[in-house]
C-alpha atoms as one frame of an Amber mdcrd trajectory, in Angstrom:
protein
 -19.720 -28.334 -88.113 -18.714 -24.960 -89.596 -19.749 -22.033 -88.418 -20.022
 -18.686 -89.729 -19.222 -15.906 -90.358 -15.312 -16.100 -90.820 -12.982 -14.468
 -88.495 -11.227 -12.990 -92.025 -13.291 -13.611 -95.203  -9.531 -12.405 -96.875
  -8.929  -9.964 -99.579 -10.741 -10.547-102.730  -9.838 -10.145-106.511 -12.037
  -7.654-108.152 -10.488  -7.667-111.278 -13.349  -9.022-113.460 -15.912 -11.816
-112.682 -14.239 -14.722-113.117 -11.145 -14.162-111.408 -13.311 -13.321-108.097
 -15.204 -16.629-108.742 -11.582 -18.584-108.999 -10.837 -16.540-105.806 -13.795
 -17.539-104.138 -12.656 -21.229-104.896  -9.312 -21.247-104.000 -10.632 -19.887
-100.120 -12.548 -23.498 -99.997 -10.555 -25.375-102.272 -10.783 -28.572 -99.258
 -13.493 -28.845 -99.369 -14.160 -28.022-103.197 -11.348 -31.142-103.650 -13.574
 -33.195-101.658 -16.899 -32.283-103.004 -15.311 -33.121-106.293 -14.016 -36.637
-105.150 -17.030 -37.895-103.591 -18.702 -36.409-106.836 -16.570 -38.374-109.092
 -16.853 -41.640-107.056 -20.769 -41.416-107.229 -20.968 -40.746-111.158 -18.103
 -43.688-111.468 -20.497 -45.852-109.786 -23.192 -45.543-111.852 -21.602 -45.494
-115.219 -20.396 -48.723-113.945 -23.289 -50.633-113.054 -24.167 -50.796-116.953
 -20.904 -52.367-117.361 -21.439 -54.688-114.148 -24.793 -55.466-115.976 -23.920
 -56.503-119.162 -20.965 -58.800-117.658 -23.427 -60.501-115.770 -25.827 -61.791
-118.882 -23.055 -62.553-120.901 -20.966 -64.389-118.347 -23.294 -65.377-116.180
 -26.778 -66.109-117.800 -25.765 -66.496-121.235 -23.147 -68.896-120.476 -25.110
 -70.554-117.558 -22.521 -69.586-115.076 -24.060 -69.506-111.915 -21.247 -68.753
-109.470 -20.247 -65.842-112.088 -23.299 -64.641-112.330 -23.217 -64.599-108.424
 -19.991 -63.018-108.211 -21.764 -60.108-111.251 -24.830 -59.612-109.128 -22.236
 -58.987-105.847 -20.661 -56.071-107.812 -24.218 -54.652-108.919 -24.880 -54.259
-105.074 -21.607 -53.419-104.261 -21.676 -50.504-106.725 -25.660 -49.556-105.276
 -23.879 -49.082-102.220 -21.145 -47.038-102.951 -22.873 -44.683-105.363 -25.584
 -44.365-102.056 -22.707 -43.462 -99.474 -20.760 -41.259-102.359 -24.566 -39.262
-102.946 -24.693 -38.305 -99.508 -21.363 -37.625 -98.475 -21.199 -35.897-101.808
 -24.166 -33.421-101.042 -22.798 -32.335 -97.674 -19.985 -31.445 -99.570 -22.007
 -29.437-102.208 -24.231 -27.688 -99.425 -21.253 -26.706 -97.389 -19.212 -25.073
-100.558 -22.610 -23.464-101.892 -23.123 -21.838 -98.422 -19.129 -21.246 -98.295
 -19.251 -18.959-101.482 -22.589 -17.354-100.542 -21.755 -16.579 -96.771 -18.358
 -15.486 -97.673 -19.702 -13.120-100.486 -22.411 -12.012 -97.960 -19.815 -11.547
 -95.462 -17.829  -9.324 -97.678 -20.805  -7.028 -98.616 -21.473  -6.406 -94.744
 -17.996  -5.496 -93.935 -17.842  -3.313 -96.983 -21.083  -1.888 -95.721 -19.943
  -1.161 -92.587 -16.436   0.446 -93.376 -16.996   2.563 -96.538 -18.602   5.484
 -94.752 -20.485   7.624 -97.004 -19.239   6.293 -99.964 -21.781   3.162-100.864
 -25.026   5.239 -99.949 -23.953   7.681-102.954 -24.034   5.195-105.289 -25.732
   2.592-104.564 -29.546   2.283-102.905 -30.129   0.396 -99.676 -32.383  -1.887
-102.053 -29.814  -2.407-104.257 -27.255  -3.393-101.527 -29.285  -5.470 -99.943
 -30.740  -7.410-103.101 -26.725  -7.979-103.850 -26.110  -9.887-100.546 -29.367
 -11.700-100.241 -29.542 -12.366-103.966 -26.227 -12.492-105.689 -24.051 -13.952
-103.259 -26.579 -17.208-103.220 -26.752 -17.361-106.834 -22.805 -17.515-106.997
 -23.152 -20.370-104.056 -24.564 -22.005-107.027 -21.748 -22.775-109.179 -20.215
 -24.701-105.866 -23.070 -26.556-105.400 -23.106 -28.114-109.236 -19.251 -28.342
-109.351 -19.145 -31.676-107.638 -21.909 -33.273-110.074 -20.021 -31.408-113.115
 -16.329 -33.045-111.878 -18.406 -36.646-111.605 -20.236 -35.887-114.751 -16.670
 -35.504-116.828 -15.050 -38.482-115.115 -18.388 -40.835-115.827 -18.324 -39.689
-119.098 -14.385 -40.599-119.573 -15.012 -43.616-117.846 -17.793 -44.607-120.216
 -16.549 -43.342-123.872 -13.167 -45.627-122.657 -15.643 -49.165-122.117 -17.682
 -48.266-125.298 -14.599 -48.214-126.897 -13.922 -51.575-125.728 -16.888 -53.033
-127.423 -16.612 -51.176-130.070 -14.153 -48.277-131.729 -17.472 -47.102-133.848
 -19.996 -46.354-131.221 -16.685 -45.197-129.129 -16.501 -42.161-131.619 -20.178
 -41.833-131.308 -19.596 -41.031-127.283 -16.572 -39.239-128.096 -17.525 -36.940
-130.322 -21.416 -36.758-130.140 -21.561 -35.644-125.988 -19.488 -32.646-126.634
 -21.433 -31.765-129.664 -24.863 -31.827-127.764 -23.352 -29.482-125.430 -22.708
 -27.036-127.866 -25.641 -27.328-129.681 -27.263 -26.381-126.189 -25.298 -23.417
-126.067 -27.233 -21.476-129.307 -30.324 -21.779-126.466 -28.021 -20.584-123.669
 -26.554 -17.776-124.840 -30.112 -15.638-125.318 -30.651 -16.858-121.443 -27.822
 -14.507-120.529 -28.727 -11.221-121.545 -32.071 -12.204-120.301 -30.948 -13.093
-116.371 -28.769 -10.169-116.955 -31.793  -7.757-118.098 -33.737  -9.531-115.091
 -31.670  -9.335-112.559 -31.345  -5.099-113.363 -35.171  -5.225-113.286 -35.572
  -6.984-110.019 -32.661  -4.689-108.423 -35.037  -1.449-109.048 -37.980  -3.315
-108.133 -36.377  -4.077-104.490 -34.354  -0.313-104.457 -37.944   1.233-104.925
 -39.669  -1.009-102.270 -36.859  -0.440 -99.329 -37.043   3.590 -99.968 -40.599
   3.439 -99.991 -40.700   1.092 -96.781 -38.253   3.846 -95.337 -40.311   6.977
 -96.207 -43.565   5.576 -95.877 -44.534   7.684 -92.853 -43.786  11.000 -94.584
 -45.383   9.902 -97.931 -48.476   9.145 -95.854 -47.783  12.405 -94.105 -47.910
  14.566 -97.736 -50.263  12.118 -99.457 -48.036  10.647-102.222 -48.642   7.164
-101.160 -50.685   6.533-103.799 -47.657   7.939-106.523 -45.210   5.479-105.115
 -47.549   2.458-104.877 -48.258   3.202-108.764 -44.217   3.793-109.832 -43.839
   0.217-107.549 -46.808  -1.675-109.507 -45.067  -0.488-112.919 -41.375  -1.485
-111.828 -42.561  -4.816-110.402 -44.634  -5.462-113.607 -41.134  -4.383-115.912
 -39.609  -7.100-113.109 -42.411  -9.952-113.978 -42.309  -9.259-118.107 -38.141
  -9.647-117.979 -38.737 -12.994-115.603 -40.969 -14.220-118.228 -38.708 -13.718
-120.762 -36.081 -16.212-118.453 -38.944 -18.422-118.020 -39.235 -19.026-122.383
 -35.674 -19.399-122.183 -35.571 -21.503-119.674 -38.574 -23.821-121.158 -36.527
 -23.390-124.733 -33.313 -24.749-122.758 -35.453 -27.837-120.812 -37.244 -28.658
-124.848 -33.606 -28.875-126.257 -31.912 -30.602-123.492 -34.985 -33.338-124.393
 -34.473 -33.140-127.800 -30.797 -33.481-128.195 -30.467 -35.670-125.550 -33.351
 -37.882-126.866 -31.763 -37.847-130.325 -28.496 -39.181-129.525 -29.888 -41.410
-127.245 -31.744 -42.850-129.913 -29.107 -42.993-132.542 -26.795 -44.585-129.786
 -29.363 -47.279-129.323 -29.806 -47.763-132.815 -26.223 -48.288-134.083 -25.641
 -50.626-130.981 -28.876 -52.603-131.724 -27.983 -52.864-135.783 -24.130 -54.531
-134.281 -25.755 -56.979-132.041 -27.885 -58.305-134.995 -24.794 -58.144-137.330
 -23.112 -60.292-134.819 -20.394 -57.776-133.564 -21.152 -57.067-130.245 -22.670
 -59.449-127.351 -26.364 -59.562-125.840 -24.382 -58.583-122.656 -23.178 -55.584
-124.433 -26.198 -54.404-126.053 -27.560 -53.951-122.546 -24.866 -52.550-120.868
 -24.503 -50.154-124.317 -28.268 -49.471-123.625 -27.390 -48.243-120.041 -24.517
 -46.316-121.381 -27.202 -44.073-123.132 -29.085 -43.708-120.505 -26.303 -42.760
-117.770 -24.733 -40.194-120.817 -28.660 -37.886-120.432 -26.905 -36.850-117.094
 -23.753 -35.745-117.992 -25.243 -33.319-121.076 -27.737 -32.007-118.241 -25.457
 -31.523-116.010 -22.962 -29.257-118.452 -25.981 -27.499-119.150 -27.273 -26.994
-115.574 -23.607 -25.941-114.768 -23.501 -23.295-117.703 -26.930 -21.526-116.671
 -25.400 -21.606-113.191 -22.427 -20.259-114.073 -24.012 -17.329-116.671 -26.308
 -16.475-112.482 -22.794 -16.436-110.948 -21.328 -14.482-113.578 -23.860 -11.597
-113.007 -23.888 -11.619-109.625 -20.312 -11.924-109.276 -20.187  -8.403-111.613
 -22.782  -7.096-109.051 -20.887  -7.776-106.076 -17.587  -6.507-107.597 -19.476
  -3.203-108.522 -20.422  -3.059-104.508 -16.846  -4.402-103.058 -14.595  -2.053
-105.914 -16.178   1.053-105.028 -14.051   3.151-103.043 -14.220   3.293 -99.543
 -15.204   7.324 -97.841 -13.177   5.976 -95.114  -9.507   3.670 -94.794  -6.619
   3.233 -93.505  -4.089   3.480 -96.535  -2.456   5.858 -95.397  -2.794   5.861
 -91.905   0.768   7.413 -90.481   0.126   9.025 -87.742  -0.446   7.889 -84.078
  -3.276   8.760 -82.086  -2.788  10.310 -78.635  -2.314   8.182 -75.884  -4.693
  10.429 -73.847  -7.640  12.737 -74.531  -6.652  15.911 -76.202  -8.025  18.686
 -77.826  -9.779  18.315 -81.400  -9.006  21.382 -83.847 -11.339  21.713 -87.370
  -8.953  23.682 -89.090 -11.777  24.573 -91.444 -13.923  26.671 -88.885 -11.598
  26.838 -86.666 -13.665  25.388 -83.696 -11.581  23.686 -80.789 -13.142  20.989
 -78.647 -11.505  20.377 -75.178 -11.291  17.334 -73.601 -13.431  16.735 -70.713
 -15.767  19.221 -71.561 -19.552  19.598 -72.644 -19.513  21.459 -75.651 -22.449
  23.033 -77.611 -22.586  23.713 -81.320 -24.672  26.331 -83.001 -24.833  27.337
 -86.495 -27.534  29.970 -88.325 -27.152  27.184 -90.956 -27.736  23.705 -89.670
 -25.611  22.109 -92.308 -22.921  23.743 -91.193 -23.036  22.578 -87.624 -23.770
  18.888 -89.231 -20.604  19.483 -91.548 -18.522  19.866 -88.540 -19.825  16.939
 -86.309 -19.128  14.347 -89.573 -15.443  15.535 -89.892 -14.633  15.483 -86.599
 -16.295  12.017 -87.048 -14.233  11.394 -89.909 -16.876  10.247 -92.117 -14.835
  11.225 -95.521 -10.999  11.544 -95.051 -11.734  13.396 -98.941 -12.979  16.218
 -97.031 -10.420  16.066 -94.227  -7.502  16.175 -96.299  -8.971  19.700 -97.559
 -10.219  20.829 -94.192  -7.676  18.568 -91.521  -9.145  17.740 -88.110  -6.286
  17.675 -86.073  -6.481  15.327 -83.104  -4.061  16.153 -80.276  -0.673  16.584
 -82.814  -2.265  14.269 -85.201  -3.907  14.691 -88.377  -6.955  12.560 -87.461
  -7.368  11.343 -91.090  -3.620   9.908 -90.840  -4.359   8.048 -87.743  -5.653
   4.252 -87.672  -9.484   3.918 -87.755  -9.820   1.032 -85.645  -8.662   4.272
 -83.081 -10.729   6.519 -84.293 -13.688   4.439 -84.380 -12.825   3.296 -80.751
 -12.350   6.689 -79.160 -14.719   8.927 -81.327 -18.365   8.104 -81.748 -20.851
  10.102 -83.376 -24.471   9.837 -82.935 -26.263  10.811 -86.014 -29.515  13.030
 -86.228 -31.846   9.699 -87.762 -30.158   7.062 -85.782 -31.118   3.501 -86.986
 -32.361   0.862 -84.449 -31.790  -2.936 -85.402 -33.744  -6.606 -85.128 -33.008
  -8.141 -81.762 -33.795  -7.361 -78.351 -32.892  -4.184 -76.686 -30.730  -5.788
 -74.333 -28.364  -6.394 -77.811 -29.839  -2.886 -79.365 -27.863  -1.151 -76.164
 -24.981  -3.137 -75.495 -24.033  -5.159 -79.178 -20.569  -5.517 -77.325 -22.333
  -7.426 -74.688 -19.758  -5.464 -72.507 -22.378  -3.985 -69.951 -24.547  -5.508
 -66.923 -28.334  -4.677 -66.821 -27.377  -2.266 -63.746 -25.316  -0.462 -66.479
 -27.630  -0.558 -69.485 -30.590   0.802 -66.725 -28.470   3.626 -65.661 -27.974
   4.341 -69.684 -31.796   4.114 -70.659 -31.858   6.401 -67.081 -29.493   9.057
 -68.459 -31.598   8.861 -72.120 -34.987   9.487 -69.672 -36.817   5.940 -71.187
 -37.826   4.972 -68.479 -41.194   4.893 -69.581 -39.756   2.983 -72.847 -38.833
   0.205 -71.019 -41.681   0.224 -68.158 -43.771  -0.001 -71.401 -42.141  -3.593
 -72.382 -43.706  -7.030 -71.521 -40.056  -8.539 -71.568 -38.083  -5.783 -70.639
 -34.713  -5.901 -72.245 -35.258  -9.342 -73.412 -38.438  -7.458 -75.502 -37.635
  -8.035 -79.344 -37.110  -4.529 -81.556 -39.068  -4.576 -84.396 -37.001  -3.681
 -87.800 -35.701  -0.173 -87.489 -37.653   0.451 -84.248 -41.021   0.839 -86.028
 -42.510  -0.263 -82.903 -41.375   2.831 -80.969 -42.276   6.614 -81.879 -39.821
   9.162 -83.039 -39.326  10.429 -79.563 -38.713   7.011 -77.982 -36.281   5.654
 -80.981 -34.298   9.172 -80.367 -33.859   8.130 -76.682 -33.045   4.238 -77.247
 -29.913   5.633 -79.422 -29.064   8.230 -77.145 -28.806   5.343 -74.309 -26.822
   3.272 -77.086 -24.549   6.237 -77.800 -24.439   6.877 -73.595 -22.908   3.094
 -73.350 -20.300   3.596 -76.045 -18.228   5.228 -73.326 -16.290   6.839 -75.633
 -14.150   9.283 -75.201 -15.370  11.636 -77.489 -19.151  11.467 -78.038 -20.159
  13.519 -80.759 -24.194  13.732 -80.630 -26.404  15.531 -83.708 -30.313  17.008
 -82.116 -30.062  14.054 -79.682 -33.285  15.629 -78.277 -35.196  16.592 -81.366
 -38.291  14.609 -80.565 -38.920  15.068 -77.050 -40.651  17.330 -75.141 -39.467
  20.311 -72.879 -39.134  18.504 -69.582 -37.721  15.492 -70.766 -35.369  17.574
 -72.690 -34.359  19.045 -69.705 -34.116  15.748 -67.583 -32.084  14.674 -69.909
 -29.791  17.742 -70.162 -29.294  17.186 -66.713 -28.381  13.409 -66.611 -26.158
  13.826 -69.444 -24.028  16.574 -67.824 -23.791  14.624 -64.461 -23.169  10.708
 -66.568 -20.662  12.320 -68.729 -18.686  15.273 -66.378 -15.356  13.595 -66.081
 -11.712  14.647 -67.386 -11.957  11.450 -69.785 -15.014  12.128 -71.651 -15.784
  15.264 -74.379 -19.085  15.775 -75.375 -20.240  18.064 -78.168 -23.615  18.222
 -78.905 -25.143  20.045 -81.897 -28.042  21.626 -81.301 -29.821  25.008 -80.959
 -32.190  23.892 -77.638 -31.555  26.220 -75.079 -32.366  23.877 -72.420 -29.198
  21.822 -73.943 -27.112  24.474 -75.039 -27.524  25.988 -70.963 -26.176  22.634
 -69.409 -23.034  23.011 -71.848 -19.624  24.063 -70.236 -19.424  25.988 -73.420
 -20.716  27.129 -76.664 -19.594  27.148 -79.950 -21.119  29.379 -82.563 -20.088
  28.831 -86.448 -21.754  32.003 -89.041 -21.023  30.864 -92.568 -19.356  27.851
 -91.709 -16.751  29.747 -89.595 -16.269  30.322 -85.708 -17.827  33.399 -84.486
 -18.309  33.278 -81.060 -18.239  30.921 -78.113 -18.484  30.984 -74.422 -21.614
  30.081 -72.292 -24.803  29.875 -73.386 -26.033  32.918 -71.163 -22.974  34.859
 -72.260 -23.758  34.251 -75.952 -27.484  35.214 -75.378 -26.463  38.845 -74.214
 -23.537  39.085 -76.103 -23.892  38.284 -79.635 -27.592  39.135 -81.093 -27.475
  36.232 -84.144 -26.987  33.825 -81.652 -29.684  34.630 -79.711 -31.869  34.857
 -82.832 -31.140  31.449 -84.195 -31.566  29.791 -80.710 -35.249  31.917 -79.980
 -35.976  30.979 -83.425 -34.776  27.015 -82.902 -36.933  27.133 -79.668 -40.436
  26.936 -81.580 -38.966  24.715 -84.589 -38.333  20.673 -84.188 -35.016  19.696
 -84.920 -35.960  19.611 -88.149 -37.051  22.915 -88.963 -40.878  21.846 -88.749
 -42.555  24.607 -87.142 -43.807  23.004 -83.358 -44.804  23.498 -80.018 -41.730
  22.495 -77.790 -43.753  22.285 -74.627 -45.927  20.140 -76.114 -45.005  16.333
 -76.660 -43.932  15.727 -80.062 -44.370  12.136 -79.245 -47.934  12.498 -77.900
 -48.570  14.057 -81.458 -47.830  11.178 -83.190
């Protein structure tokens, strides 16, 4: 049993298509070496039995040979067994190297996902990502899956042209030459097919792009009333996605009408020529038959190579998809990681605003521009070491772009402003480490004030999450990630409006909670928000005009002392976190 996914899927080549394909086959090449054997072994078998066949009428029934014919018939079951035991053991192999290539391509994607920051979103759409994975990587599983037929298909064809030679050098040539020359006459149908996967496969991308982002946004088109644009600009992209699969489809149909044709044309000419020698007197009854099931064994071979080739022309243009996802450069690595991180919590420096974030403190982050404020939270993140080698977030005496990410990623957690929730129940939506006991993850959701989340949930933490939380409100998905973010324990917790969504008294519950859960000399917290019920629970303030530090201290001291502070946070107080007029006393969640 093999299980997946890989502790290392390794390092790809991304050079061109082909040589990630080869790459992909070296990484399974056992098993690729067996599917090939037991493939070879099951079309030697069969090309056989013609052979086994004909050596039975001529030396056993023609000559009245009844122990030969015996011993003939003996092989004929002997062969039907082997070429049974060689199918199956030879279609385990071909499942396990199609899923292989496609679980190890998927694999990639996911870990590419996960580690390139910024960087994918900007050029690719989640659609498109996700279409890549699902679609591509099991279209390249394809070419794994054929390979062991394709290997059997060569040897039985070998195999054959070698005992039709043995009856006779003329209808030898015929193999010889004439199986190789159907193949390339299939290949005038083929080649049309390509640019026509290639055209569909672009089509049906767009298609699925569209769809996710309209899935995503679908409560704010409803919200402006531009459902009814998107549902339109869907209907034409998946109708641009049908008319290019139809054009496969007549490609495909031209492809199945010549494989019948040429295949039915030699096979007839084979059988001819073989027939007009057995009259003539140069070949045996025996070997008319057995030439007879020649012909017949060669139609699978010729499909085969052209199965393979179609396959191959799928793989090809996924394999160029997936390269375009896995070459594109990463926001965040560690290539040149030199530096060490410090073996304790210290004091974060953005040289760029010149804010300074102590450790073991609760500090606040205001801007008059929210960007700004954002800006800061992602590089002391380190979303994009681009931006940090311009503006350098120095980390203790470390340049926190020099120093490994597995650290940074350990130590420093942000919580974004539109955290995402995943499948799975919320016991695994909290804790994905599986680190924490229910005691613990209660105490988190307690700290988060969701309470009434979880009271609200037939299973409790065993309840399943629907896909990105849909299940929950705004206000109730902001607090599940906040509880997440709570159990990271990390030392620096970086969180973006965590309480955008929520009312005024759970605001301030939760103000509370998080001052007490995270008030220790081993955990910094900055927050960014302009919430004054926040900002007052925060040891201290930090207020950026234009990008730049102006002022910190307490939130009371700012209030008095500096009158744009005090304008942005009165003028925060009756806006969302998103800059949507609203009510903060009154439940943004009983709005919905």
């Amino acid at each position: 049993m093999r299980s997946f996914p890989y502790s290392d899927a390794g390092s790809p080549d991304l050079r061109s298509p082909s040589r990630y394909l080869w790459w992909l086959a070296r990484a399974q090449r056992a098993t690729l070496a067996m599917g090939i054997f037991y493939g070879s072994v099951w079309t030697l078998s069969q090309a056989l039995i013609p052979y086994a066949l004909g050596q039975a009428v001529d030396l056993g029934i023609v000559s009245k040979d009844f122990p030969g014919l015996l011993w003939w018939v003996g092989v004929l079951l002997a062969l039907t067994v082997v070429q049974a035991v060689a199918s199956t053991l030879r279609h385990r192999s071909a499942v396990s190297n199609w899923m292989q290539a496609a679980y190890r391509s998927a694999q990639l994607i996911g870990h590419k996902v996960t580690r390139s920051g910024d960087a994918l979103p900007q050029k690719f759409s989640t659609g498109e990502v996700v279409s890549t994975s699902a679609s591509d990587a099991m279209r390249i599983g394809e070419i794994y899956d054929v390979s062991a037929r394709l290997a059997g298909s060569v040897v039985g064809y070998l195999v054959v042209s070698a005992l039709v030679f043995a009856s006779s050098w003329q209808l030898g040539l015929v193999v010889l030459l004439g199986v190789p020359l159907c193949g390339v006459m299939l290949l005038f149908v083929i080649r049309p097919l390509q640019a026509r996967q290639k055209e569909q496969r672009e089509a049906s991308g767009k298609m699925t792009a569209l769809g996710a982002d309209t899935v995503a946004g679908l409560r704010v088109l409803r919200g402006i009333g531009g459902e009814h644009i998107f549902v339109q600009r869907y209907r034409e992209r998946s109708r641009e996605t049908q008319l290019a699969g139809n054009k496969v489809a007549y490609s495909l149909a031209d492809l199945d009408a010549a494989q019948v044709l040429v295949v039915g044309a030699f096979s007839v000419a084979f059988t001819w020529i073989g027939a007009l020698q057995a009259l003539n007197g140069q070949i045996e009854t025996g070997q008319l038959v057995a030439l007879y099931g020649y012909a017949v064994f060669l139609v699978s071979p010729i499909r085969t190579a052209a199965d393979a080739v179609s396959r191959f022309i799928r793989a090809n243009v996924g394999a160029r998809r997936i390269i375009d996802v896995l070459a594109t450069p990463s926001a965040v690595d560690d290539d040149g990681a030199t530096a060490t991180a410090p073996s304790s919590p210290a004091v974060l420096v953005d040289t760029a605003s010149g804010a300074l974030i102590r450790p073991g403190a609760l500090t606040g982050v205001v801007s008059a521009d929210p960007a700004a404020s954002a800006d800061l939270a992602r590089r002391l993140g380190r979303f994009e070491d681009a931006v940090l080698r311009e503006a350098t977030v120095r980390w203790g005496g470390a340049a926190l772009h020099l120093v490994p990410l597995r650290e940074v990623r350990g130590r420093i957690v942000v919580s974004d402003a539109e955290p995402q929730l995943f499948t799975g129940t919320l016991r695994e939506e909290l804790d994905p480490t599986g680190r924490h006991s229910d005691a613990e993850i209660m105490d988190a959701i307690d700290v988060a004030s969701a309470d009434d989340v979880f009271d609200g949930l037939e299973d409790g933490l065993d309840d399943e999450v629907t896909e990105k939380g849909r299940g929950f409100s705004g206000g109730q998905r902001q607090r599940l990630a906040l509880a997440r973010a709570v159990l990271t324990e990390a030392e620096v917790l970086v969180l973006i409006e965590p309480t955008s969504a929520v009312d005024a008294h759970t605001e301030s519950r939760i103000a509370t909670a998080l001052r007490h859960s995270r008030a220790t000399e081993n955990n910094t917290t900055v927050v960014v928000t302009v919430s004054p019920l926040m900002l007052g629970a925060m040891d201290t303030v930090l207020f950026l005009d234009g990008g730049e530090l102006r002022a910190q201290g307490t939130h009371h001291e700012l209030m008095k002392t500096v009158p744009e502070y005090r304008s942005v946070v009165i003028r925060g107080e009756g806006m969302d976190g998103h800059g949507y007029e609203g009510n903060k006393n009154m439940s943004s969640e009983g709005q919905r």
